[in-house]
Every structure is written in C-alpha cells, then in structure tokens.
C-alpha positions as CSV (number, residue, x, y, z in Angstrom):
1,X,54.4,-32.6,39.5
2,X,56.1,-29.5,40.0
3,X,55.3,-28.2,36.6
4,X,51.8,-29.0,37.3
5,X,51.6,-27.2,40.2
6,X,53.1,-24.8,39.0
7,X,50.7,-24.0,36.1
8,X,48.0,-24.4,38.8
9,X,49.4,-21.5,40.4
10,X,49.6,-19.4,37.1
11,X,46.2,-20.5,35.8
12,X,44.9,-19.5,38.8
13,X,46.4,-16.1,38.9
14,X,45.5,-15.4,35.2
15,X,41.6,-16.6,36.7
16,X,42.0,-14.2,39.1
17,X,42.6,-12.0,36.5
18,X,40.5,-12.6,34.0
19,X,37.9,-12.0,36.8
20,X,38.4,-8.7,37.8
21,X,38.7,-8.0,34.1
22,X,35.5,-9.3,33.6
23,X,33.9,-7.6,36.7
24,X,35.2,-4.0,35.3
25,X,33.8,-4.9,31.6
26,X,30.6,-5.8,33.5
27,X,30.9,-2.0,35.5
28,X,31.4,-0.7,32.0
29,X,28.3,-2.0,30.4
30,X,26.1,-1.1,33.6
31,X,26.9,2.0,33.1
32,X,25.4,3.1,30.0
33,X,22.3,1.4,30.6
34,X,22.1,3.6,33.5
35,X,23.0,6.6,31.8
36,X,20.0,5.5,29.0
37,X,17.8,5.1,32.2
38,X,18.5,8.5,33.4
39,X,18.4,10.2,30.2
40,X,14.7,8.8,29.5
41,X,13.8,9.7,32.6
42,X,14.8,12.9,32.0
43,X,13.5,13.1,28.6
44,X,9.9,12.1,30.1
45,X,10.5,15.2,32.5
46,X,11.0,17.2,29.7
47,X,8.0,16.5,27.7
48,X,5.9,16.7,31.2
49,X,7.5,20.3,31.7
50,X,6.7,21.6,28.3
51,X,3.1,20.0,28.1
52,X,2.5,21.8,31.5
53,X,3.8,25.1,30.0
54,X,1.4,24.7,27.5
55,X,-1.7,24.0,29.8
56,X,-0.6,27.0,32.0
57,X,-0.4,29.1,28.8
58,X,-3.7,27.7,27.4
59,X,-5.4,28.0,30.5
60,X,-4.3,31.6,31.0
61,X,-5.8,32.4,27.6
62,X,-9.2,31.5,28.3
63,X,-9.0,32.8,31.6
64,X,-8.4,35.9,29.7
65,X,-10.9,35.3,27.5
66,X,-14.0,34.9,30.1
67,X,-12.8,38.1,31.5
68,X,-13.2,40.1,27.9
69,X,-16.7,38.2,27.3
70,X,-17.4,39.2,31.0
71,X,-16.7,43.1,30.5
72,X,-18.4,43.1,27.5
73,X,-21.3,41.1,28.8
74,X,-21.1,43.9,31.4
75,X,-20.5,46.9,29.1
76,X,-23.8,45.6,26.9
77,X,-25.6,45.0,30.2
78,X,-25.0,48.8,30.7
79,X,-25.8,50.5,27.5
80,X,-29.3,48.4,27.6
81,X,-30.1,49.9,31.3
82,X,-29.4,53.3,29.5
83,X,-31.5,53.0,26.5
84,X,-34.2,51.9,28.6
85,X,-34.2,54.4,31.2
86,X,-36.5,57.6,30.6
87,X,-35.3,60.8,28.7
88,X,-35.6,63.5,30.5
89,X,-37.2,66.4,28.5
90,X,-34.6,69.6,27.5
91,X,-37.7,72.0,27.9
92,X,-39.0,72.8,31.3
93,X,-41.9,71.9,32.3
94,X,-44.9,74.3,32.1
C-alpha cells in the first residue's frame, strides 16, 4: 500500500509537471499565430499605404493637368479676343 501511494504521489507530481509543460508548449504555439496575425495585419497596412501614395500621386497629376488645359484654354481664349479686336490704322487720319 505504501508503494502505491507512493507512486500516487510521484505520478501526480510528474502530472503536475507534464501540465505546466504542456501549458508553456501551448504559450509557444500562440505565439506565432499571433505574430502571423500581426504581420498580416501589417502587411494589409502596407499595401493600403502604398495604394494611397499612389492615388495621392495620381490625383496630383491630373490636378496638374486641368491646370495646364486651364491656362491654355485661357492663353487661346486670349489670342482669339486679340485677333478679333480692330487694328488700329499706322497712318493718321486725314
């Protein structure tokens, strides 16, 4: 009986054991599915930074554009109101 209780005790020690063994594995593995977690997330951030670069930058060029096709809308608008307007004559009048 003494033997028995005995290897009850131990058992239950090496259960004990085996438990926070298992409960440290268990930390171990949570971890890198964590880290996967967080790196995704921060991939996703990534790609939403660069695509909004590139809509900042793509709006910024056609900004740009309108204002060219604007001053030249205005540049043409101005040589027209000169070709239009009456030449006055070099000679004086008599």
């Amino acid at each position: 009986m003494k033997q028995a209780a005995a290897n009850l005790a131990r058992f239950g020690e090496e259960a004990g054991g085996f438990a926070r063994e298992l409960e440290t594995a268990s930390n171990c593995t949570a971890v890198p599915a964590e880290l996967d977690q967080q790196r995704e997330i921060a991939q996703q951030a990534e790609r939403e930074l660069q695509e909004a670069v590139f809509q900042a930058k793509t709006s910024s060029n056609k900004i740009a554009e309108v204002e060219r096709t604007i001053a030249a809308a205005g540049d043409a608008i101005e040589r027209l109101r000169q070709a239009w307007r009456p030449k006055r004559s070099i000679v004086a009048p008599r």
